[in-house]
C-alpha angles and dihedrals in degrees: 000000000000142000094273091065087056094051092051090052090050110066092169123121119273100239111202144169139235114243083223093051123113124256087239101060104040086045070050093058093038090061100038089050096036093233130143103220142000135220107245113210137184114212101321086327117104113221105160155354126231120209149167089271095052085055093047086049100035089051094044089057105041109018123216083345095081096067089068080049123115113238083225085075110047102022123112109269129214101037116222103230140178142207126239089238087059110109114243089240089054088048095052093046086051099048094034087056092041088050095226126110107214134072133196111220112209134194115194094334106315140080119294100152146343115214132184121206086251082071092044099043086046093057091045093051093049085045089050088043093048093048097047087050092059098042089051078045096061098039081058091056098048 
């Protein structure tokens, strides 16, 4: 199975920051939407992405100066991104060997879909479920 089957399961907005934003106000979204990171564009072009992590980090090097900040200039660049053809299994090795746990999806360039590896372990889990129910189905049967 691949991305596009997430993204059709999650009908939820794309959030997403301006490379030019300050640190304050998207800290601001991340708390008011009770996500952990947010895609950062430039125009249509994804750059970056800024998370939990960036802010901890952010805040630990340069103290209560990092809310005036960009997020240009503390953000994680290049952004990892994926395409909605990748399988999901190809999605979680790469997430779980570049130790982060959101993925821009892009489509020509821009911005299709932004998916965290709760979306993609939650689809894994209802495919394994549904797998093991018809299997305890057709033993029945037997």
């Amino acid at each position: 199975m691949t991305i596009a089957a997430i993204l059709e399961a999650n009908s939820h907005p794309i959030h997403q920051a301006a490379a030019d934003e300050s640190v304050s106000d998207v800290a601001g979204r991340l708390a008011e939407f009770r996500i952990g990171a947010l895609p950062v564009t430039d125009g249509k072009d994804v750059v970056g992405i800024f998370s939990e992590r960036d802010l901890v980090y952010g805040v630990a090097k340069f103290g209560s100066e990092m809310l005036e900040r960009k997020v240009r200039e503390v953000m994680t660049s290049p952004a990892i991104t994926v395409t909605d053809d990748t399988a999901v299994l190809s999605a979680l090795s790469l997430m779980t060997k570049r130790r982060i746990r959101h993925l821009p999806v892009v489509d020509g360039g821009g911005l299709a879909g932004f998916v965290s590896i709760g979306d993609l372990v939650k689809y894994r889990i209802e495919k394994i479920e549904a797998e093991a129910s018809a299997m305890r189905d057709y033993i029945q049967m037997a």
